[in-house]
C-alpha positions as CSV (number, residue, x, y, z in Angstrom):
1,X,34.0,36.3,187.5
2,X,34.3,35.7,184.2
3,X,34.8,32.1,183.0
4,X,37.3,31.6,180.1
5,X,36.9,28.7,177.4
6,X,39.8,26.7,179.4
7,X,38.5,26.9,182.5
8,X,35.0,26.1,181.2
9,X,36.8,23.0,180.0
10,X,38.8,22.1,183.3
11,X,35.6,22.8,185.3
12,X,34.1,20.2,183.1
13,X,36.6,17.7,183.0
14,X,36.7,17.4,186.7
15,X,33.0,17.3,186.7
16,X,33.0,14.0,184.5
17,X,36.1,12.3,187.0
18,X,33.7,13.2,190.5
19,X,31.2,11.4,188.1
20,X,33.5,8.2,187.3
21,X,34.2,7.8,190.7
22,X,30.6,7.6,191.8
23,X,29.9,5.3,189.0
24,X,26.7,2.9,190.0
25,X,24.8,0.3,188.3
26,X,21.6,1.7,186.8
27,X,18.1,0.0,187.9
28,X,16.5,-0.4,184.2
29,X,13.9,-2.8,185.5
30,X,14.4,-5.8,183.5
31,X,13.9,-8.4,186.6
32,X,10.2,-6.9,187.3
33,X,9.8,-7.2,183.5
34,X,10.7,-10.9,183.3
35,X,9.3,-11.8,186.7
36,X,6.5,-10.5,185.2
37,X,6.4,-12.6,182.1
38,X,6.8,-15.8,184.1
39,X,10.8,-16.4,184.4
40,X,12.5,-16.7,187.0
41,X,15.1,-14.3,188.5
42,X,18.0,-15.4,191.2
43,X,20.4,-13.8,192.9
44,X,23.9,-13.9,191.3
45,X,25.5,-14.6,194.5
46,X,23.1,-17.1,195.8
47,X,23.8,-19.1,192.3
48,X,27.6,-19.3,192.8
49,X,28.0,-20.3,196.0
50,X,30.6,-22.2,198.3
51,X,29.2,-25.8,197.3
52,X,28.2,-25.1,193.6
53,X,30.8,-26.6,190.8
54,X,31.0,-22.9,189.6
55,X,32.2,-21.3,192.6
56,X,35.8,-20.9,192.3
57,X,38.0,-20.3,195.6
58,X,40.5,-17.4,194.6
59,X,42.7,-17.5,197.8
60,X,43.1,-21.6,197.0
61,X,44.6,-21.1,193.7
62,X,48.2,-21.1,194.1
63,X,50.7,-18.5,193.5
64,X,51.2,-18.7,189.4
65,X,53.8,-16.2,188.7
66,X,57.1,-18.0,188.2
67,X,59.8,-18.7,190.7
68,X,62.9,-18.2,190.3
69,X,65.7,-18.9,192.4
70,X,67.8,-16.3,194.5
71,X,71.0,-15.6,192.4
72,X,73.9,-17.6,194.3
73,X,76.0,-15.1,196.4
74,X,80.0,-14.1,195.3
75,X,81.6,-16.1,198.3
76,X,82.3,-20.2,198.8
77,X,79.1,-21.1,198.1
78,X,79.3,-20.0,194.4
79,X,78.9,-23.1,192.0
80,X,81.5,-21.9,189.9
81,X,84.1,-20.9,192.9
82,X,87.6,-22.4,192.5
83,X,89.9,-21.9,195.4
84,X,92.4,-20.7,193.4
85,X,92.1,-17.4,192.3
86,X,92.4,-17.0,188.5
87,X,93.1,-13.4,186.4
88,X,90.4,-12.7,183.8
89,X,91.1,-10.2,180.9
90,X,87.8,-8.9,179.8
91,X,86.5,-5.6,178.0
92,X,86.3,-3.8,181.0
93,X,90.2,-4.6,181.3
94,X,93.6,-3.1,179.8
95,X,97.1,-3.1,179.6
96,X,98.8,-0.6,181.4
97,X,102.0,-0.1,178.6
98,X,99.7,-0.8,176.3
99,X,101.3,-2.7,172.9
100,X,104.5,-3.7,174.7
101,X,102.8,-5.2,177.1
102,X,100.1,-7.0,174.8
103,X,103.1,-8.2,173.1
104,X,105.0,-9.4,176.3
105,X,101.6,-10.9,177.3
106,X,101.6,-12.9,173.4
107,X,104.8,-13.4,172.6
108,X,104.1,-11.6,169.6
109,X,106.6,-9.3,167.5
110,X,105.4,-6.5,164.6
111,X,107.9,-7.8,161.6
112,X,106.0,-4.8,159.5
113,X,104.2,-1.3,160.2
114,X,101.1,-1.9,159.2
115,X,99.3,-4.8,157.2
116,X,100.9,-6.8,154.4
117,X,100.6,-5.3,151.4
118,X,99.0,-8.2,150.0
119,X,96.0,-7.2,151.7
120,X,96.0,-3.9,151.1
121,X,95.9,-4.8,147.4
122,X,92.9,-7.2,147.6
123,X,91.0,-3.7,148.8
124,X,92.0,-2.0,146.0
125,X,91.7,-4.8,143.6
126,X,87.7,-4.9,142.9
127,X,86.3,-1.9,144.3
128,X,82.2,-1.7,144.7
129,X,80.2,0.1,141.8
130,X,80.0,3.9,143.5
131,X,81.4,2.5,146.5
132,X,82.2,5.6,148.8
133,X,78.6,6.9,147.8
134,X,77.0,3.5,149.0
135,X,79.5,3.7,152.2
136,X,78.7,7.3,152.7
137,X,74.4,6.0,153.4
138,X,75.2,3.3,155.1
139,X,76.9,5.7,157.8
140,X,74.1,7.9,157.8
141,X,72.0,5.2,157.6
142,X,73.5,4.2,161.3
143,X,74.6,7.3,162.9
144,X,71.5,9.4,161.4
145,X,68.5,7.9,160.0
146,X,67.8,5.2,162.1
147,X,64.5,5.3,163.8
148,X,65.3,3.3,166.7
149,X,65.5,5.7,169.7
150,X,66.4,5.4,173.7
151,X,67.4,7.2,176.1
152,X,71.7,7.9,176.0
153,X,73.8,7.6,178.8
154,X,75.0,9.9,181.0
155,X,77.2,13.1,179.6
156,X,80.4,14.1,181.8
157,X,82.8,16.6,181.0
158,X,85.8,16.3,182.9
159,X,87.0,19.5,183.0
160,X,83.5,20.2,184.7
161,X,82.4,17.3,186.4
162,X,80.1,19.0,188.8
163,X,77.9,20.3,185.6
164,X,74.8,17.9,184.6
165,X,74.2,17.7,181.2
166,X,70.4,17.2,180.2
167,X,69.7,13.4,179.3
168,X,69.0,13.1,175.5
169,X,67.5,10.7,173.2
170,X,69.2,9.0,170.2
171,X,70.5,5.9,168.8
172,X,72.6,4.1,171.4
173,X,76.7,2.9,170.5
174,X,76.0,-0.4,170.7
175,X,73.4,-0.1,168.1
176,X,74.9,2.2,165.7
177,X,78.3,-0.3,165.6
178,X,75.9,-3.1,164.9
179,X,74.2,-1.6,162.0
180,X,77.2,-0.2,160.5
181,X,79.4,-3.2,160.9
182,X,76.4,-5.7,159.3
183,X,76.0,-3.0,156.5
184,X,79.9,-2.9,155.6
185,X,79.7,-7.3,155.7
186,X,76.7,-6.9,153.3
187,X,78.2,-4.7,150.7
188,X,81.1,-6.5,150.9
189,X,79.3,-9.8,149.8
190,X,77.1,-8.2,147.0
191,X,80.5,-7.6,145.4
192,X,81.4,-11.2,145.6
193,X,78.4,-13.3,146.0
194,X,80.4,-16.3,144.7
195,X,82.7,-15.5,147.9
196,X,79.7,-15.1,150.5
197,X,78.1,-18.7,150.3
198,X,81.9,-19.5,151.5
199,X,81.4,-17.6,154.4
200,X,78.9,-17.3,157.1
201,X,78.3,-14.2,159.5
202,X,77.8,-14.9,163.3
203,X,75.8,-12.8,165.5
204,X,77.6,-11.9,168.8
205,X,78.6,-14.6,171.7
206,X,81.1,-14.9,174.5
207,X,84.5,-16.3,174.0
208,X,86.6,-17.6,176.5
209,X,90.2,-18.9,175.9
210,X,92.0,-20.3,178.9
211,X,96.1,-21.0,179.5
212,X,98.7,-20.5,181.9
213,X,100.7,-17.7,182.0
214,X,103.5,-16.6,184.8
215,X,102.8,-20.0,186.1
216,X,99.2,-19.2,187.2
217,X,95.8,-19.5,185.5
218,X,94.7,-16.8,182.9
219,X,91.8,-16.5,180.7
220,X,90.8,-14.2,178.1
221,X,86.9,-13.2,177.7
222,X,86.1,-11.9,174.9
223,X,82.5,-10.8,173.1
224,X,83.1,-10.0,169.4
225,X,79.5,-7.9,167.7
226,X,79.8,-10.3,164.5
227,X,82.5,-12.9,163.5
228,X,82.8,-13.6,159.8
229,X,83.2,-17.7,159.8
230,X,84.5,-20.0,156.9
231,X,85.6,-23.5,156.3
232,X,89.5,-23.4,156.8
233,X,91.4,-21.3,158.6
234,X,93.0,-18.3,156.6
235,X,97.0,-18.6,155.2
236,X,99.7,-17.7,157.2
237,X,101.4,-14.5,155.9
238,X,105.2,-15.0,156.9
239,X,107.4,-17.4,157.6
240,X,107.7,-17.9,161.6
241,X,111.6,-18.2,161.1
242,X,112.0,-14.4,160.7
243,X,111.0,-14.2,164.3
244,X,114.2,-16.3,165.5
245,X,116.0,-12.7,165.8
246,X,113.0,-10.6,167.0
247,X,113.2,-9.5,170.1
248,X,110.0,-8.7,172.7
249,X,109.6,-5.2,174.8
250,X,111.2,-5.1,177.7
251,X,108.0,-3.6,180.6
252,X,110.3,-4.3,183.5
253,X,108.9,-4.3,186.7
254,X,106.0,-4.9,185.6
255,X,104.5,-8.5,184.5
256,X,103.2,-9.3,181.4
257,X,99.6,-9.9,183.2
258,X,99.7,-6.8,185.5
259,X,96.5,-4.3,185.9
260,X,94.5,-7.7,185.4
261,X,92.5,-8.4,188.7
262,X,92.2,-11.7,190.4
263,X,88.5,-13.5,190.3
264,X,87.8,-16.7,192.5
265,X,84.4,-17.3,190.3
266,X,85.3,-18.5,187.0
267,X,84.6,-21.2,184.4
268,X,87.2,-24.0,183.4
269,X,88.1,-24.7,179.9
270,X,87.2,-22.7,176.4
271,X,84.2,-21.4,175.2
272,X,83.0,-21.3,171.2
273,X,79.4,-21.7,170.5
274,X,80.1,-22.9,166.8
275,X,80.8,-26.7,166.7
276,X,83.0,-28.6,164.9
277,X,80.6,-30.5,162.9
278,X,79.8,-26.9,161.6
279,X,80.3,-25.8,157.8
280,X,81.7,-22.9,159.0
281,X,83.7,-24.2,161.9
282,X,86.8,-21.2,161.9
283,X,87.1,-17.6,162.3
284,X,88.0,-15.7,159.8
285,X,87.3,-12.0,160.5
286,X,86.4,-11.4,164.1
287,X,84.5,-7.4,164.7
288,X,84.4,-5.9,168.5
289,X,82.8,-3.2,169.3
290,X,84.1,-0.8,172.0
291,X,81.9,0.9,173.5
292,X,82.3,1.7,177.2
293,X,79.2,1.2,179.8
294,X,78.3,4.8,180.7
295,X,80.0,6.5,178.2
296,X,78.5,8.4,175.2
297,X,81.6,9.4,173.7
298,X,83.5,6.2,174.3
299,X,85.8,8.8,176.3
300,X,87.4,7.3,179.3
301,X,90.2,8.9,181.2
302,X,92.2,5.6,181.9
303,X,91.5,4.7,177.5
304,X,93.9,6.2,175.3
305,X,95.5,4.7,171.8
306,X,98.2,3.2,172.8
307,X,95.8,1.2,175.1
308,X,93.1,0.7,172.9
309,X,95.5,-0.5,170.2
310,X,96.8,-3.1,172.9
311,X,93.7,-4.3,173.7
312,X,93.4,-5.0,169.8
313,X,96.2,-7.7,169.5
314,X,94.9,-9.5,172.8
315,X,91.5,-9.8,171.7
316,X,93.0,-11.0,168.3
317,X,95.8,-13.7,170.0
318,X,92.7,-15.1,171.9
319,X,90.8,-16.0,169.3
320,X,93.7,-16.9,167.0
321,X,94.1,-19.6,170.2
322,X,90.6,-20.9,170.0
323,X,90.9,-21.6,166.4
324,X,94.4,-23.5,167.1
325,X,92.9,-25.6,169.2
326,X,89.7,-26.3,167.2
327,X,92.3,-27.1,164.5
328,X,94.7,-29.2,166.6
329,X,92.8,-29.8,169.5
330,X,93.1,-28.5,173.2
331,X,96.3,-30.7,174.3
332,X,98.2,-28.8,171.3
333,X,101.3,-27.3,172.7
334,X,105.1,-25.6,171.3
335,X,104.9,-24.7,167.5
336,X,102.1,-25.4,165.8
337,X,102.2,-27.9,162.5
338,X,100.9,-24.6,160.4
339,X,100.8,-21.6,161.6
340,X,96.8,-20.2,162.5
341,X,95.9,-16.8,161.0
342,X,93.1,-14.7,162.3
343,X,92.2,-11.2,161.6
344,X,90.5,-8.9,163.6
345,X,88.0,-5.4,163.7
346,X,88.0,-2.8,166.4
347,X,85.4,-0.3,166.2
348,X,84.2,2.9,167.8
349,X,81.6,2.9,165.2
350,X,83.6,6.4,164.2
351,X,87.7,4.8,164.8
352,X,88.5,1.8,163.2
353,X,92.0,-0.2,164.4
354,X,92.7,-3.9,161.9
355,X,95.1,-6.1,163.0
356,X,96.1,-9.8,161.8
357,X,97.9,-12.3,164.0
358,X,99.5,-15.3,163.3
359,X,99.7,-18.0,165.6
360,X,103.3,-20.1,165.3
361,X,104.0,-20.7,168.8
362,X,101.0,-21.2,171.3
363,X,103.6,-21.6,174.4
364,X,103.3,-18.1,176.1
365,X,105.4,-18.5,179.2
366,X,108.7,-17.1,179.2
367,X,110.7,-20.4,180.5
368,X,108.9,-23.5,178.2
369,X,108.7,-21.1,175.0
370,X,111.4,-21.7,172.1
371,X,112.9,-18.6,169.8
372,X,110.0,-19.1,167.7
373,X,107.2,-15.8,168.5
374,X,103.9,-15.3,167.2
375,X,103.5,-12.4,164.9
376,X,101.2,-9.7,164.3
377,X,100.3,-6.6,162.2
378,X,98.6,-3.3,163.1
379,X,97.4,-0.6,162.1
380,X,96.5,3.0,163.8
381,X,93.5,4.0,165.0
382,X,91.9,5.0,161.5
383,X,88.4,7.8,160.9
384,X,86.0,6.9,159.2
385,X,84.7,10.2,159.2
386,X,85.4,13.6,161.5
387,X,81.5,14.5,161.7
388,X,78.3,13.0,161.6
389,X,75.3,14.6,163.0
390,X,72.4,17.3,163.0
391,X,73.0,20.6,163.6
392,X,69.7,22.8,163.9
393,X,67.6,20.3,162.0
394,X,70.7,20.1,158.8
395,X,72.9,16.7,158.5
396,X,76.6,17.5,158.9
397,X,79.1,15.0,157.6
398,X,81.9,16.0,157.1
399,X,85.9,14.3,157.2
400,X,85.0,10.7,154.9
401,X,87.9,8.4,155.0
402,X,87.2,6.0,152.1
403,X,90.6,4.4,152.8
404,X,89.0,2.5,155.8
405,X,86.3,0.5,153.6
406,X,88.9,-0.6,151.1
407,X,91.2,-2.0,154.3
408,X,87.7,-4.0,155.4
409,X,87.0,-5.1,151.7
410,X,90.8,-6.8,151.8
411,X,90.3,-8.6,154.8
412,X,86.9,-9.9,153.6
413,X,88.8,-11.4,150.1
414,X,91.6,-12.5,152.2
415,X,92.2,-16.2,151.3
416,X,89.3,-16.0,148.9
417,X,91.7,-18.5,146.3
């Protein structure tokens, strides 16, 4: 048979592993040689032995890998089990109707379609030197040319669910909102660096805002990617009279709280990891990121617009609730002194939603609450761009929306007198 160069190579290669196998120490006569010249030679093992201070006990030595303790089981014996059951709003969770029930939930009413234009003119007001060009890299910059890669979740079509898509490699949601979102914050401040030592920039934490609603407990949990902190809280945009004659959306039969689940394990109180001795002890621009475990495409049958925008104002009344009771303290109840303004970032990383929400009343139930309502503004899901990827080897952006930086530069000067 005639051997080839690869099998001359395989036939080789497994000669060397028999080799490694059979691996033995090699008598090169150095104890005859010093024996020879008048030293000594012992025995290793009759050195260290079971009474010599070198002989270490390996089965004595106790177990050295840390301990840690079972994780407490999801019944009674939970530390943080309360008998009575409490409903938890969370990312995972959304409102059925959608705005109308978000606003039933808030007491909140949309006096305006859309944001004040006072805001809008702050984002048109000092526009960035080549501003949609440096925009235009910083997208790439997180949807293309970021080195950073792992392995993406799942693919599902639902008109085929039975086909398996081959797993892929790239830069994961979570990651690519991150990078644009701290990008956008920094151009912002390098067009007003007297403004940015006003403000301080948050990485991302857990909030947790608790009240009564329907007469049972309710809390909101909510984990913004970056919140954009500042000394006072912003202005309030209206006057909370105009609500007097607003009226909310009607979602009979359902309740104001409905599609949210019950949870026996929960924590009492609020939760906000910046204290009050802070500089920066309010929130002025809070950014979420939605991106849904699992999905690559943040598709999800039961997500739609209308729910996503829903999900917008509640995350937004929930914090503008935290910072009315870091203002006022956590007894404050009916209207508040001065109304508490927060505004508010919803990303797919490719759809951007703003909304603003002013705080007047923080009495949510239906039977204590006056005429006065909370108020809000919001916009439609907005594109950043229609198309950003590689097609054989080429990047393909297509469908820029520079109106969606100029709405985030507003919100960053908003209150900056």
């Amino acid at each position: 048979m005639k051997l080839l160069t690869g099998q001359l190579d395989c036939y080789t290669e497994f000669g060397f592993r028999t080799l490694l196998r059979k691996e033995t120490l090699d008598n090169t006569g150095l104890a005859r040689k010093l024996r020879k010249a008048g030293y000594t030679v012992e025995d290793a093992k009759e050195v260290v032995k079971m009474d010599s201070p070198l002989f270490v006990d390996l089965d004595a030595i106790p177990n050295a890998e840390p301990v840690f303790p079972p994780p407490p089981k999801h019944d009674e014996t939970h530390p943080d089990w309360h008998d009575v059951p409490c409903k938890v709003f969370n990312s995972k969770t959304f409102t059925f109707e959608g705005v109308k029930q978000a606003q039933a939930l808030t007491r909140s009413v949309e006096i305006k379609r859309g944001l004040p234009d006072s805001v809008l003119e702050l984002g048109n007001s000092t526009p960035v030197e080549y501003q949609d060009i440096l925009v235009q890299r910083i997208i790439k910059q997180a949807f293309l040319w970021d080195a950073y890669l792992d392995k993406l979740p799942k693919l599902r079509d639902l008109e085929i669910p039975q086909f398996t898509f081959r797993r892929d490699y790239g830069i994961p949601l979570n990651k690519r909102n991150e990078t644009l979102l701290k990008n956008f914050l920094r151009l912002c401040e390098s067009n007003q660096p007297e403004l940015a030592v006003a403000r301080a920039v948050g990485g991302e934490e857990e909030l947790r805002v608790s009240l009564i609603k329907h007469g049972k407990p309710f809390q909101i949990l909510v984990n913004p990617m970056l919140t954009l902190l500042a000394k006072e809280p912003l202005a309030p945009l209206a006057s909370k009279d105009v609500t007097a004659s607003l009226e909310l959306p009607d979602i009979y039969p359902f309740l104001s709280n409905a599609g949210v689940v019950d949870q026996n394990i929960y924590k009492n109180g609020d939760r906000f990891a910046i204290k009050e001795s802070s500089p920066f002890p309010y929130i002025h621009t809070a950014f979420f990121s939605h991106h849904i475990p699992g999905s690559h495409t943040h598709v999800h049958p039961r997500w739609n617009d209308e729910r996503f925008s829903g999900t917008t104002l509640i995350y937004n009344f929930a914090t503008a609730l935290l910072m009315a009771r870091r203002k006022y303290g956590n007894d404050v109840k009916g209207i508040l002194p001065e109304p508490i303004t927060t505004q508010t970032v919803h990303s797919t990383g490719q759809d951007f939603q703003f909304s603003i929400f002013q705080l007047n009343n923080v009495d949510v139930e239906e039977e204590t609450s006056s005429a006065v309502k909370n108020i809000f503004w919001l916009t439609p899901k907005l594109k950043l761009f229609s198309t950003c990827k590689y097609e054989q080897g080429k990047e393909v952006f297509e469908g820029y929306n520079p109106e969606v930086f100029k709405i985030l530069m507003g919100f960053y000067l908003n209150s900056s007198k």
